[in-house]
N, C-alpha and C positions, 0 to 999 in steps of 0.2 A: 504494500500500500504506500510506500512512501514514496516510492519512483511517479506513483500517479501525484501524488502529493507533489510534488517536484512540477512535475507537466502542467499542473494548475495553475500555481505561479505560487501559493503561499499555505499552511495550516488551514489560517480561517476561509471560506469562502462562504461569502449567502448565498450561490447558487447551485452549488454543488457537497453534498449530502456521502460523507463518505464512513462507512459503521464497518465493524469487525462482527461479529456472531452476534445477533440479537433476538430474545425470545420472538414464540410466535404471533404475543400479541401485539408486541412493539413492533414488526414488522406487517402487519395489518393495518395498524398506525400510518406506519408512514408512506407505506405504499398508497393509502387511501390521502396521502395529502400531498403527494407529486404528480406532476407532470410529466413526467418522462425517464423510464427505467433503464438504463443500461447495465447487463447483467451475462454473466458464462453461466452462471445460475438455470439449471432446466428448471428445476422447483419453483426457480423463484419468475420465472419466464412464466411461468404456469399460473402463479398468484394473481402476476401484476396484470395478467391477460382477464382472469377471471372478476376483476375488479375491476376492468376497461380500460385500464391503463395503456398508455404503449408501448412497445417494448423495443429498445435494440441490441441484438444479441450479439453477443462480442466473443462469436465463435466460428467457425467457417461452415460449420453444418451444425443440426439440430436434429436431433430423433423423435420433439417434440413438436409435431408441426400442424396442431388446432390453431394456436396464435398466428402461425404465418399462414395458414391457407384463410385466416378472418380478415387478415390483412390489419391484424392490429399491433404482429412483431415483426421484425426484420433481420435476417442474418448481415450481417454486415460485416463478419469477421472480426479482426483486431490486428493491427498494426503500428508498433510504437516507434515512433520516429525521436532519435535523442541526438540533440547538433552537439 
């Protein structure tokens, strides 16, 4: 997590939401009060679709593929660029 920490530009940020392991209600929480989930997460891909959330999957394939055939996730893969 700190390399993404890093790519953000700083620790704090108001726009981006970064947690280590968090119960399941706190994670119903918060998923229920963003906008936009970026996740390698299949579970969590699963949640944030069944909440209506959107999702971008930051893996190159998916074996769960309700959210992308709804057209409410996207594989997008992941690629870290570090100058």
């Amino acid at each position: 997590m700190q390399v993404v920490r890093q790519l953000i530009g700083h620790e704090e940020n108001n726009t981006v939401l970064l947690v280590d392991s968090i119960s399941y209600k706190d994670m119903v929480y918060v998923l229920d009060n963003v906008d936009l989930v970026l996740t390698d997460s299949g579970a969590l891909q699963e949640e944030a679709v069944s909440l209506g959330k959107p999702v971008l999957i930051l893996r190159h394939k998916t074996e769960r593929m309700d959210g992308v055939l709804a057209h409410q996730a996207h594989v997008v893969g992941f690629l870290l660029c570090l100058s």
